[in-house]
C-alpha positions as CSV (number, residue, x, y, z in Angstrom):
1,X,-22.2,18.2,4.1
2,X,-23.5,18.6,1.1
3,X,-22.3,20.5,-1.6
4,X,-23.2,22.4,-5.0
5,X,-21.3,22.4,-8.3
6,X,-20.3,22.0,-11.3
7,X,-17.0,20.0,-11.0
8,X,-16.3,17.4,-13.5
9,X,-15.9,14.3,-10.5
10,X,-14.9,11.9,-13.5
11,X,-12.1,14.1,-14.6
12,X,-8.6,12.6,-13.6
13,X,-7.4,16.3,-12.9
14,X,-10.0,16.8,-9.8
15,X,-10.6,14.7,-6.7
16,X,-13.5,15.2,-5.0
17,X,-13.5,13.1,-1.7
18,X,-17.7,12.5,-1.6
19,X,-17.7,11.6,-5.1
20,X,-14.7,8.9,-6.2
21,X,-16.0,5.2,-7.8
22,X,-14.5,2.9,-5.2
23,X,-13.1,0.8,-7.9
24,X,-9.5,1.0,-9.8
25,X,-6.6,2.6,-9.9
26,X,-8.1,6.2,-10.6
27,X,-11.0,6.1,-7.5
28,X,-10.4,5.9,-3.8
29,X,-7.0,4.3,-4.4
30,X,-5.9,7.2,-5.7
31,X,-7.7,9.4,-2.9
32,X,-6.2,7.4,-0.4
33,X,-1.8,8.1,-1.9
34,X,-2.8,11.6,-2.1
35,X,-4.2,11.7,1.5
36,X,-0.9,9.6,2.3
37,X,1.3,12.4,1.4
38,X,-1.0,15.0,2.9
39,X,-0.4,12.6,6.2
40,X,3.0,12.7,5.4
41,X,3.2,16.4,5.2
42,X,1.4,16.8,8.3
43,X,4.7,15.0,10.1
44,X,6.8,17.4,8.8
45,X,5.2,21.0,9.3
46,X,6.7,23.6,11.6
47,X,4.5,26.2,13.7
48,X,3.3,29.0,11.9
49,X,1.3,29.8,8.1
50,X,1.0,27.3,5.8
51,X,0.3,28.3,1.5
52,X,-1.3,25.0,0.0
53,X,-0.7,26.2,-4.0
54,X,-2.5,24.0,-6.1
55,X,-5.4,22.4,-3.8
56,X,-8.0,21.4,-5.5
57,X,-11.0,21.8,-3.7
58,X,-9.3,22.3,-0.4
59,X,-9.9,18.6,1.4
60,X,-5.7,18.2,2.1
61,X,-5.7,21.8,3.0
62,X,-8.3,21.3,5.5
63,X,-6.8,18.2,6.8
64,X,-3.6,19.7,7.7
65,X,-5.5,22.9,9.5
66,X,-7.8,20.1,11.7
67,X,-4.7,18.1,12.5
68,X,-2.0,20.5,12.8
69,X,-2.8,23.0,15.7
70,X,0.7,24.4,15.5
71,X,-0.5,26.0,11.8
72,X,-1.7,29.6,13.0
73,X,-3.6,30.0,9.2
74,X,-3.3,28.1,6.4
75,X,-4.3,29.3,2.7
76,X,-5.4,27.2,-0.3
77,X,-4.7,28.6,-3.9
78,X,-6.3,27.1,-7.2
79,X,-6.4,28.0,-10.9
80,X,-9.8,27.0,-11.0
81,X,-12.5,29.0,-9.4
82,X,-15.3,26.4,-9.3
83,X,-12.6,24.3,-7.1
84,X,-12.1,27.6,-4.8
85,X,-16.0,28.3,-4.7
86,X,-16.5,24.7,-3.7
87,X,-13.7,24.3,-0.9
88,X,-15.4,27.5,0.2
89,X,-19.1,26.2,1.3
90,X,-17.0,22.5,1.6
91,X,-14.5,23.6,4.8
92,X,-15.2,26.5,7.6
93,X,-12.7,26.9,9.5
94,X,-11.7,30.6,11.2
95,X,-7.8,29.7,10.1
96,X,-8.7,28.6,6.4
97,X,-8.7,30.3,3.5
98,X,-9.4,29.8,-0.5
99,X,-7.8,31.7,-3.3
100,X,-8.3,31.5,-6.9
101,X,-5.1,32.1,-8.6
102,X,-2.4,30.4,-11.0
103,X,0.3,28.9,-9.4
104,X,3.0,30.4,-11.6
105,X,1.4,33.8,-10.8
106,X,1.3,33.8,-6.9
107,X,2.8,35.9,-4.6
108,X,2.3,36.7,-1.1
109,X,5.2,39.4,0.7
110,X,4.6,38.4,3.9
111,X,5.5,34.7,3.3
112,X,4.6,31.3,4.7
113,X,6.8,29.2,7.4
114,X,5.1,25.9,5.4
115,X,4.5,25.9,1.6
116,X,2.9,22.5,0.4
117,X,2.5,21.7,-3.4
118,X,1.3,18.2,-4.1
119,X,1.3,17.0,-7.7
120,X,1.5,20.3,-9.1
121,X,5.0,20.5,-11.2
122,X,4.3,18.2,-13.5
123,X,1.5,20.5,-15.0
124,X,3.4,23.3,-14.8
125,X,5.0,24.9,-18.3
126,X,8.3,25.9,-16.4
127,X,8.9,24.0,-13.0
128,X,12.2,25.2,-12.2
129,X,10.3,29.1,-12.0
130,X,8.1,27.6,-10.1
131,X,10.3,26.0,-7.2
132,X,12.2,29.7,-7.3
133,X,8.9,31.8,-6.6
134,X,7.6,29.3,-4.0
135,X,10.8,29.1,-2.3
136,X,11.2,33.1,-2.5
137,X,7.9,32.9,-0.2
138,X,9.2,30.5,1.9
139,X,10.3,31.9,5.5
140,X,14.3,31.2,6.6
141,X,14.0,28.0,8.8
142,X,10.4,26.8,6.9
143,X,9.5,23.9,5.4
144,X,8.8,23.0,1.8
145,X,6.8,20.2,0.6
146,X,6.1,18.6,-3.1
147,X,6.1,15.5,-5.2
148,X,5.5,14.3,-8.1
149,X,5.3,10.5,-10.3
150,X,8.5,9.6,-10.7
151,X,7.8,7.1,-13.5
152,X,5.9,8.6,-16.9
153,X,3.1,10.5,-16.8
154,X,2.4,12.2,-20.1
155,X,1.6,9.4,-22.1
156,X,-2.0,9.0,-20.0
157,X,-2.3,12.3,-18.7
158,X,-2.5,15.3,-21.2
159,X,-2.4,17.8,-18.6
160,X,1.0,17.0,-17.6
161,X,3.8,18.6,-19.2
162,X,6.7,17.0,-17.9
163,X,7.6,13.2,-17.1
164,X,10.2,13.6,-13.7
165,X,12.4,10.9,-12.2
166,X,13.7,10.8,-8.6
167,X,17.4,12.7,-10.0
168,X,15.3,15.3,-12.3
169,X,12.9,16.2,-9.8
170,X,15.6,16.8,-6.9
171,X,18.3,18.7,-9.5
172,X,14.6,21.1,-9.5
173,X,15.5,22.2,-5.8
174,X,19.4,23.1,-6.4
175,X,20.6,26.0,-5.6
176,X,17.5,26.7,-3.5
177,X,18.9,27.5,-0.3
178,X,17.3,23.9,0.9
179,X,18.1,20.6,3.4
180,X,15.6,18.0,2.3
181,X,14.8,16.5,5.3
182,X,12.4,13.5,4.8
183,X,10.7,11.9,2.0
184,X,7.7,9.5,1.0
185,X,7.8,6.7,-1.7
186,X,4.7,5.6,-3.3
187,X,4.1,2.5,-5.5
188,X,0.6,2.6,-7.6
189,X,-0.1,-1.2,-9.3
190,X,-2.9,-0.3,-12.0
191,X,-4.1,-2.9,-14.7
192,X,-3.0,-2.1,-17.9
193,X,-5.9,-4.2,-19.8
194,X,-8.2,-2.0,-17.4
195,X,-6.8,1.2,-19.3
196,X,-7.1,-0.4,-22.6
197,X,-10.5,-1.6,-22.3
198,X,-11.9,1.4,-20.9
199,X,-12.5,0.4,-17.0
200,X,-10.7,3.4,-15.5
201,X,-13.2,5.6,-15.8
202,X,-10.9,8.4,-15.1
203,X,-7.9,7.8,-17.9
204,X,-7.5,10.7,-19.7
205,X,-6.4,9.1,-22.7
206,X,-8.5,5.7,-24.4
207,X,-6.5,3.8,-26.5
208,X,-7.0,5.4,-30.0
209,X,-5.6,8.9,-28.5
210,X,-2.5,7.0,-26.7
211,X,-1.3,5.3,-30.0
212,X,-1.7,8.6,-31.6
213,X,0.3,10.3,-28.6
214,X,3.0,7.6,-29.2
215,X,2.9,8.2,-33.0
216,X,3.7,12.3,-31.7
217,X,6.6,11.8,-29.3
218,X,8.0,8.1,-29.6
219,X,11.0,8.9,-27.0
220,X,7.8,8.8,-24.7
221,X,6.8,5.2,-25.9
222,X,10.3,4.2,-25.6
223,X,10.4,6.2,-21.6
224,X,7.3,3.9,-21.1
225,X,8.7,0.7,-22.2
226,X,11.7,1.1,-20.1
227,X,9.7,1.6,-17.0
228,X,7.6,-1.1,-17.7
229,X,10.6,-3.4,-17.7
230,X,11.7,-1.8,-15.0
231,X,9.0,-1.6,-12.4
232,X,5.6,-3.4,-14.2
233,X,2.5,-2.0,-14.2
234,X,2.9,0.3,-11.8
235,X,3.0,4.1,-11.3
236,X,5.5,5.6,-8.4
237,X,5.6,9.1,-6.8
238,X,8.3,10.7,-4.7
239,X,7.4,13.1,-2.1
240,X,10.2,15.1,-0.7
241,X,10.5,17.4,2.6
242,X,13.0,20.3,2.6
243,X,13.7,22.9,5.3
244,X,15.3,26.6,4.0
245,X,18.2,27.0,5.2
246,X,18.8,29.8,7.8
């Protein structure tokens, strides 16, 4: 199907299935991790509503209605309106629906048994608000499921606002009333002479703007170096499932 817009495909903030470059890090590979945790998510969901906040132009969302009959509605929230308006004429589905609204703004009082929100906290300005407002909507027995990359993220990324590790991003869910229950570890290999030399199309930052970024914040050059001695040239996420406690 076909559809109109004026969505910025190249952007690294907005995956649009029908139009990814099959090449590097930043095309269909990364289509195919964040359909991996949508697959993942899909394992994990009880019967009921499910509250997709921060889907993008709705493709996950629509792949957890088709392939989850036990979800009774499920409901797709976006800051950005062109992204709604285009998961609109994109899916139709009598148990789907888009909403254009900010994340950290969102409320719903009759709640959700499921609440997924896939690499949203790292853009947000104060995560920890966040995880307490989703998991206020979140039904006694429900599930709950995020992630985010778990090695750093700023330093290519503008939009992101906060670099997590496994420990950071699970001290995020204390005190929530939650059991995590499962989880899903992804490893991204990307060429760092690719970045450098302007093949991924999709980097946010080219290589003037990420020395200057450097020159800003060098405990993020330093956070870079040390996962690159870690791990290599490669980018990890963690995906984590929790159930609210009853």
């Amino acid at each position: 199907m076909s559809v109109e817009s004026n969505l910025d495909a190249a952007s690294l903030e907005r995956i649009i299935p029908e139009e990814l470059d099959s090449s590097g890090a930043t095309g269909k590979a990364t289509l195919e991790l964040h359909m991996e945790r949508y697959q993942f998510a899909r394992t994990q969901l009880g019967a009921g509503s499910l509250l997709d906040i921060a889907c993008g132009v709705g493709y996950g969302t629509a792949f957890l209605a088709e392939h989850s009959p036990e979800i009774t509605s499920a409901t797709g929230v976006d800051l950005s309106a062109s992204a709604i308006d285009y998961a609109r004429q994109r899916y139709k589905d009598s148990r789907l629906r888009f909403l254009q609204a900010d994340a950290m703004e969102f409320h719903d009082d009759e709640g959700f048994e499921n609440i997924v929100s896939l690499e949203t906290i790292e853009h947000l300005p104060n995560p920890a608000i966040f995880i307490r407002r989703i998991t206020a909507m979140l039904r006694k027995g429900g599930v709950l499921i995020g992630s985010v990359p778990v090695t750093p993220s700023m330093d290519g990324n503008p939009h992101h606002l906060t670099d997590f590790t496994e420990s950071s991003f699970r001290v995020l869910f204390d005190g929530c009333g939650l059991e995590p229950t499962a989880l899903l570890r992804q490893i991204q290999p990307f060429s760092a002479g690719d970045i450098l030399t302007g093949k991924e199309k999709r980097v946010s930052r080219d290589h003037p703007g990420l020395l200057a970024f450097y020159r800003r914040h060098p405990s993020k050059l330093l956070l870079r170096l040390e996962a690159t001695l870690r791990f290599g040239f490669q980018n990890r996420y963690l995906t984590i499932a929790w159930k609210k406690r009853v």
